[in-house]
Every structure is written in structure tokens, then in C-alpha cells.
N, C-alpha and C positions, 0 to 999 in steps of 0.2 A: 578386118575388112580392108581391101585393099583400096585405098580413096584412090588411084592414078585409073583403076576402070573408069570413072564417071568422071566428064567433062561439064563443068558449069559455066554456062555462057553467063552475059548479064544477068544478076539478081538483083530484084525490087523487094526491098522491104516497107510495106503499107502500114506507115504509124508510127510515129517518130517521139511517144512518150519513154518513161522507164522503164518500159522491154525492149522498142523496136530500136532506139538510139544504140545501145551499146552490143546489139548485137549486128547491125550495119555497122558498125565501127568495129568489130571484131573480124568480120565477112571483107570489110573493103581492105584489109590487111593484105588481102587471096586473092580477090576475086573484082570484077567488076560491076559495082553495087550502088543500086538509085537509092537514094531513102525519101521516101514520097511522103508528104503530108497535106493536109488540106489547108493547112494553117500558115500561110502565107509569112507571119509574123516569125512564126516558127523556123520555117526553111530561111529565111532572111538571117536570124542569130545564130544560126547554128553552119552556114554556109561562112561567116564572119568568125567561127570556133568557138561560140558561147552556147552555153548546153545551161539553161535555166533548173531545170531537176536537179544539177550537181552532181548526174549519175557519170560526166563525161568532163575531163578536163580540158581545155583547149588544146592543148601538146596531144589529148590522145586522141583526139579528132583528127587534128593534123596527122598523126600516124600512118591514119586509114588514107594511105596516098590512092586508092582506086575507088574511093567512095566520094561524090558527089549529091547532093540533095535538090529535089524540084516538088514542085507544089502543080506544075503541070502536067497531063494525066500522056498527053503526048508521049512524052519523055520516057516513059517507061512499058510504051507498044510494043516494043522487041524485047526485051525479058521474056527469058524460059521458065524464069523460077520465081515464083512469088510467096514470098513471106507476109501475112497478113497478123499484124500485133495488137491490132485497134484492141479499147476497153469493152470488157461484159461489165457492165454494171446490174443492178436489179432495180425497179421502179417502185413507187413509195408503196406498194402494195406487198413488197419486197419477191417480187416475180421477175425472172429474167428480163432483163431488154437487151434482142438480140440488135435492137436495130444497129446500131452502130458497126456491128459485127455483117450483118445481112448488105447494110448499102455498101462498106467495101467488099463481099462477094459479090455483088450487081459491076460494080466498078472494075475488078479486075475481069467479070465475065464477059465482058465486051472488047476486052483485049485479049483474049484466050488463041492461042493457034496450038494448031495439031503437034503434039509431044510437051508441048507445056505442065508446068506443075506447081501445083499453088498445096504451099503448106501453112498450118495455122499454129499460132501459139497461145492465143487469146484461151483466158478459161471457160469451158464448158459443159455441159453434162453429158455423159456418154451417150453417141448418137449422134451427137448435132451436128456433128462435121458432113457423115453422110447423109443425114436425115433432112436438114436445116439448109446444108451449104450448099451440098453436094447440086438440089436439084435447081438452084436459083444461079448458080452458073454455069450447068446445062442449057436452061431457058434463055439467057443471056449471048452466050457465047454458039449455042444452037450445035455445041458437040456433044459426044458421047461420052459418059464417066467410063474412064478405064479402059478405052478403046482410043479416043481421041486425046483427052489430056487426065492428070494424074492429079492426088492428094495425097497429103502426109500430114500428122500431125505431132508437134512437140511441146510438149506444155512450158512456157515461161517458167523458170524458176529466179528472176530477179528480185531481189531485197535490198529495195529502195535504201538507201545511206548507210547500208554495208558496202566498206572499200576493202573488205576482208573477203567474204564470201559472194567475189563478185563472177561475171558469167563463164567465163572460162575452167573457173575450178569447182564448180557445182555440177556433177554429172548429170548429163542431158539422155532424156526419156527419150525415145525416137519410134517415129512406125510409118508407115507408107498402103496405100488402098491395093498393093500388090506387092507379093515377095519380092521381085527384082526393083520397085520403089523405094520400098522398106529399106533394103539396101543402101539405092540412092541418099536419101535424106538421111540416114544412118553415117554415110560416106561424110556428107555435106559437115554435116553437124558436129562428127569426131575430129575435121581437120582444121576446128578451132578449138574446140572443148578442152584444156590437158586433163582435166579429170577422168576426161571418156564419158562413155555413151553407154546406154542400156534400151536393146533393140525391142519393144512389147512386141507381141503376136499382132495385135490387131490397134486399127485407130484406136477402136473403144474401151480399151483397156489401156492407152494411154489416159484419152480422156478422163477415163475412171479413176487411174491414178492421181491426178491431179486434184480431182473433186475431193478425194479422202484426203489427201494431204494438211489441209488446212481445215477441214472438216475435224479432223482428229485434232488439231492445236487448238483450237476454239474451244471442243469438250474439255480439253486439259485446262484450259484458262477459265472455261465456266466453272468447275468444278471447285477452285482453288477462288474463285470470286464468288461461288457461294459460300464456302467456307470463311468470307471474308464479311460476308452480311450475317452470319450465325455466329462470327467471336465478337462483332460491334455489338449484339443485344448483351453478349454475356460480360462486354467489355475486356476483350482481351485481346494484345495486338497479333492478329494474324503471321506478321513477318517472324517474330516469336516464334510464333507453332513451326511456322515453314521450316524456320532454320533449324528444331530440335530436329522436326522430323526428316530432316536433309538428312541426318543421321545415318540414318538407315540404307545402306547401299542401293538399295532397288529403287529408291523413293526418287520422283521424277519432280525436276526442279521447275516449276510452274510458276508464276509468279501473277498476284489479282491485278486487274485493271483494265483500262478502257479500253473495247477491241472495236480499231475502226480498218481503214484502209479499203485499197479493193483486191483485197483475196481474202483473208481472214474473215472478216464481218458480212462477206456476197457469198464466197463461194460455198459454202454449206446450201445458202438459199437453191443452187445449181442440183445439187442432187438430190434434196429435197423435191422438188417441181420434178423433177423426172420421176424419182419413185411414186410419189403421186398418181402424176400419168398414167403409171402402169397398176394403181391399185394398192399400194401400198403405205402405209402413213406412216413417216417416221418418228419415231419416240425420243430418241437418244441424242439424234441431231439439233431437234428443234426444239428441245427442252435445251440444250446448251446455247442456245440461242438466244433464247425467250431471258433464260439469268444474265449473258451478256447485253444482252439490250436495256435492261432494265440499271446498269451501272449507271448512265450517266442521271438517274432522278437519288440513284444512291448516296451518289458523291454529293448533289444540289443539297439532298436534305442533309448530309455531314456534313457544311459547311456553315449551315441557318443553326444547326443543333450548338455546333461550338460557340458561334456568335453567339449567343441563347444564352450557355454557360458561360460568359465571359464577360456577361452584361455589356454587349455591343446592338444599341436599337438599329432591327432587319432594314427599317425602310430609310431608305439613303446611305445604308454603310457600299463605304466602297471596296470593290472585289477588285485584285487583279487576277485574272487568269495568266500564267506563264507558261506558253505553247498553243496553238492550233494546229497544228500537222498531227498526222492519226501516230507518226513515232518520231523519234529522237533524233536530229541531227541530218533533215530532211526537208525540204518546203512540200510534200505532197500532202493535201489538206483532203482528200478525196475520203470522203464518211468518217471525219473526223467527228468523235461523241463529244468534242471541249465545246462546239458550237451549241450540242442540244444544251449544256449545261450554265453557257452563258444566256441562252435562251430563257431558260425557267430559272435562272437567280432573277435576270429582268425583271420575269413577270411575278415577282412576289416583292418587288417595289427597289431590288438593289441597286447600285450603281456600280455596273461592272466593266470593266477594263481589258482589253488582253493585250496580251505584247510578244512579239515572236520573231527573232531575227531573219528565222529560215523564211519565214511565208510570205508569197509575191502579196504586197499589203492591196494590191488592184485586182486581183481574184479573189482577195476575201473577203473586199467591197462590192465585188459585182453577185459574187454568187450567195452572199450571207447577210449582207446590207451589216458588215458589220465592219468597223475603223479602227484600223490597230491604232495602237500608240507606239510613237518614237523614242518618248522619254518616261520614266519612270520616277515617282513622286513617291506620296505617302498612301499607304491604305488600313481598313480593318481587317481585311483578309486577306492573304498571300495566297494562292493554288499552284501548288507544281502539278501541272498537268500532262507538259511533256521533258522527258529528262533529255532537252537539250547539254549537251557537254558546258554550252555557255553557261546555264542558269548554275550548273556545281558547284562555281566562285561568286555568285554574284554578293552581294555586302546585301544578305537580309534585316540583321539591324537598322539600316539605314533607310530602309521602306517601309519598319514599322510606323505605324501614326501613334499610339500609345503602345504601354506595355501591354496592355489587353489587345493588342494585334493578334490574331490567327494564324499559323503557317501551318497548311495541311498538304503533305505530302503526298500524291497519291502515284508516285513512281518508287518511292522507299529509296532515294538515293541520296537525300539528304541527312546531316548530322543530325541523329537523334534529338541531340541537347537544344536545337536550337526548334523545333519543332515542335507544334501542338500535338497534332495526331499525323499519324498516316494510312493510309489505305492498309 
């Protein structure tokens, strides 16, 4: 594809978390690019070169010499091109919530003019772009789909506290609501990508792509976490089996435990609800689901079982948790399972603890009501919950309270010897 046919005037990218930051910072390299947010707080730090996620470092902020960020909606009237990153979450019924996705389609539909083109990256289930988006900035903007302004969609593929597999060298999905669109966004997207670009036929087979993507890592992780509640009855450590049966050339390296975040733990719920819709119930999906979900009461009751064995009385021993962020080396705490698990130690009389270097400690008072801790003391039970790099030196000895302390690993990244069990 030849990018020098398509001219990109100013681009707005709508949503300044771990998709939309570092791919305005990748765009305002090229191009002339808003990064709008509604979060006032937000465009104030990150206008100052401080990126809270960690997904962006100061210097590569500063890079983006043509990207400027605003929180006022003004500002980004003139843009042709809009990039819309905001979250899909799903709500405690674990059903889509498109809203967050819908009010900035409302939002950019009100600044819509003729040749405009608003593409989305947010994850969704096949359809929603045309089905969901399509007609609410119509209404809005009072133009015609595909005659008056245009869509594309490319599905996010960032991984939040990978500095390795970060957006540039992960090949980007592309598609556009017209073959000479398709094009377009195709152009747009390959003249930062160096990995390159992969043009789908249609939105919906974007979308679809994305939906299976982590639908299928989820099955692999249930599978291997079932297998993980079936060797605890027989007493046998799972990491064991894993690594014989690594053995085996074909054999896909899986590994059990907590699946949070927002793609892994939601987005299976995305194309579930669509199949539905149409009739259909899925088996495979939401059985891999239903096992991951159920890890974190797994973990709660393996940690009461060992205190149990170790003659440590349940009511009043005290837990630390070690992590809240749903992975390693990250503050995004977004359907983190360490909270349901400090939840239900609580309520079965413990006194539990967490500690986490990465996590903004005033989101995980406001949205958890729960206080990390700064300093670390003695306990009955240790929890490696997330394999932060920090916690793989921390001096465990020095935090037992007796020898009958517990250290239950449920990342498998600590030394065997020094550990009770692990996941």
C-alpha cells in the first residue's frame, strides 16, 4: 500500500488509557494529533510528560513533537480522523457495557463533517461498530454512513507492562466500511506499525478477530487451571505435570492462575452475548469461563487449608497479599481476582494485608475500599499473587512470624525450597 495517496489532516485520539496514550504518541511522531480525554487530571500529567500506566515514558512523550493533549471537546472540532480507544467493560451481570464506548460515539457525533472518519479500537463483538455505533453517529451528527463520513476498525492489541511486545511491533488488524477506507486506515496504521499490517475483508471480521483472540487464551488458561483443581485433590503439583509434559513438542505452554484484566476475563463475555443474540449458546466459551472464575474462592480455600495443616488458628491470622494489578509489573488493577480473594479471606475472620508497589494506592481505596500497606512486617501467610519482578528478591524469611508461616505461590515463580505450595 502506498501511504503518500492518503493525506491525514489532524487526528484525535478519544481515550488516553493503555491503548489510546501510546498510540497518539506513536501518530504524533507523523501527524498532527489531539489526545483528548475527559479526565482533566489526566491531560494535566501527561501534558507535564508523566504517563501513570507506565505504558509511556517521559522522553517518549516528548518524542511525539506533534501531539498535544486536551480535555476540551472544542479542540478537537477540526479533525478528520478519529480514533475512539475508550474501555468495553462488562457489568456485574457480566453483560456488555457499551456505554462508555456509545457516549464517546455521541461525542464525536456532534462534531462529524462531511469526509470525516472515525475508527475504533475498543473490543467488541462482531457488529457493533456498524450496528451499535454506526447508527448513534448518524443521529448525532444527522450524516449519512458511507456517503457523508466513514468508519474503520482496528482492534487494540496492547499488553499492558510489556516493553517488549509493545505497539509498533505487533501487527495491526485493519479494515475500513469501504474498500477505498479499508485502504485508508490500512495506509494510516502500516506508517507506524514496523511489524505491518493485515487488511480483513470486512469491520466484522475484524471485530471477530479480536473477540477469539483472547477467547481462545482464556480456554487454554481454564484448561490448565482445571487441571490445577484436579492434581490438588490427588495432591500432586500441577507445575510438575506442566513441565514433563512440556516435553512433548506440540504441547502448548499454559500456565494456571488468576485471569483478570480487561481483555482476557471480558472479552470471551463479547462474543458470548452476541452468539446468544443470534440463538446460539455457547459451550466451550463459557465453560472456560465459569473454571476461571471460580479460581479466586480456589486460591481463598488453599490458603485456610494450609493454615489448617500448619496448626495456624483461621480467625485473626494475618494474610499478606503480594500484588493487586490483574498481571506483573503493571499498576492496571482493572478485574483484578486478588481483591475477590482478599474479600472472602476477610470474611471468614482473617486479617489480611496487600502490598503492591505498582498500584495508584488512591484507586484502590476509592474503587475497593481497600488500604494498601507501605511497609511490610510479619505474617502467617505470604500470597504471591502477582509476579511482580520486585517481590522475586524480596527477603521471605524476614516476613515470616513463625516457622509455621505459609508461603503460597500462586505465580510458580518463586524458589521451590523456600515455599509451602504453589498453584
Amino acid at each position: 500500500m502506498d501511504n503518500h495517496q492518503f493525506t491525514f489532516e489532524t487526528i484525535a485520539v478519544i481515550g488516553l488509557g493503555y491503548v489510546g496514550l501510546p498510540l497518539a504518541v506513536e501518530l504524533g511522531k507523523k501527524y498532527k494529533v489531539i489526545g483528548f480525554d475527559i479526565d482533566a487530571s489526566r491531560i494535566e500529567a501527561l501534558t507535564r510528560g508523566v504517563d501513570d500506566t507506565l505504558q509511556c515514558t517521559t522522553e517518549e512523550i516528548k518524542a511525539a513533537n506533534q501531539l498535544i493533549f486536551s480535555n476540551t471537546l472544542n479542540d478537537i472540532q477540526h479533525c478528520t480522523v478519529f480514533i475512539v480507544t475508550v474501555p468495553t467493560p462488562v457489568d456485574a451481570l457480566k453483560q456488555p457495557d457499551l456505554s462508555p464506548l456509545l457516549k464517546a460515539t455521541e461525542m464525536v457525533g456532534t462534531l462529524l463533517k462531511k469526509g470525516d472518519l472515525v475508527i475504533y479500537e475498543s473490543t467488541v463483538y462482531p457488529g457493533c461498530t456498524e450496528e451499535d455505533c454506526v447508527p448513534v453517529l448518524e443521529k448525532a451528527s444527522t450524516l449519512k454512513f458511507n456517503q457523508d463520513f466513514f468508519c474503520g476498525y482496528s482492534p487494540e492489541r496492547i499488553n499492558p507492562g510489556d516493553k517488549i511486545n509493545t505497539l509498533t511491533k505487533i501487527i495491526k488488524v485493519t479494515s475500513g466500511s469501504t474498500p477505498e477506507i479499508a485502504n485508508k486506515v490500512d495506509a494510516l496504521y502500516a506508517s507506524i506499525i514496523i511489524a505491518g499490517t493485515h487488511q480483513a475483508p470486512s469491520i466484522k471480521v475484524a471485530e471477530a478477530a479480536k473477540s477469539i483472540e483472547n477467547a481462545q487464551r482464556d480456554i487454554n488458561i481454564s484448561f490448565v487451571n482445571e487441571l490445577a483443581l484436579i492434581f490438588d485433590k490427588m495432591n500432586i503439583d500441577t507445575q510438575d505435570v506442566l513441565a514433563a509434559a512440556a516435553t512433548k513438542w506440540n504441547f502448548l505452554p499454559f500456565k494456571p492462575g488468576l485471569v483478570g484484566g480487561h481483555c482476557i476475563g471480558v472479552d470471551p463475555y463479547y462474543l458470548a452475548y452476541k452468539a446468544t443474540s443470534l440463538g446460539y449458546h455457547p459451550q466451550v466459551i463459557l465453560s472456560g469461563r465459569h473454571v476461571n472464575d471460580q479460581m479466586s474462592s480456589f486460591v481463598t480455600n488453599k490458603i485456610i487449608e494450609l493454615l489448617i495443616a500448619h496448626k495456624v488458628a483461621i480467625k485473626g491470622a494475618r494474610v499478606l497479599l503480594l500484588g493487586v494489578t490483574f498481571k506483573e509489573n503493571c499498576p492496571d488493577i482493572r478485574n483484578s481476582k486478588v481483591f475477590e480473594i482478599y474479600d472472602l479471606l476477610e470474611k471468614q475472620g482473617l486479617q489480611v494485608y496487600a502490598f503492591d508497589p505498582f498500584a495508584n494506592a488512591n484507586e484502590v481505596l476509592e474503587k475497593h475500599q481497600i488500604k494498601l500497606i507501605h511497609e511490610l512486617t510479619t505474617y502467617d501467610a505470604i500470597v504471591l499473587t502477582v509476579a511482580h519482578d520486585f517481590f522475586k528478591s524480596l527477603n521471605y524469611a524476614s516476613l515470616k512470624k513463625s516457622s509455621d508461616t505459609v508461603i503460597y505461590d500462586t505465580k510458580a515463580v518463586l524458589d521451590k525450597s523456600i515455599i509451602t505450595a504453589r498453584l
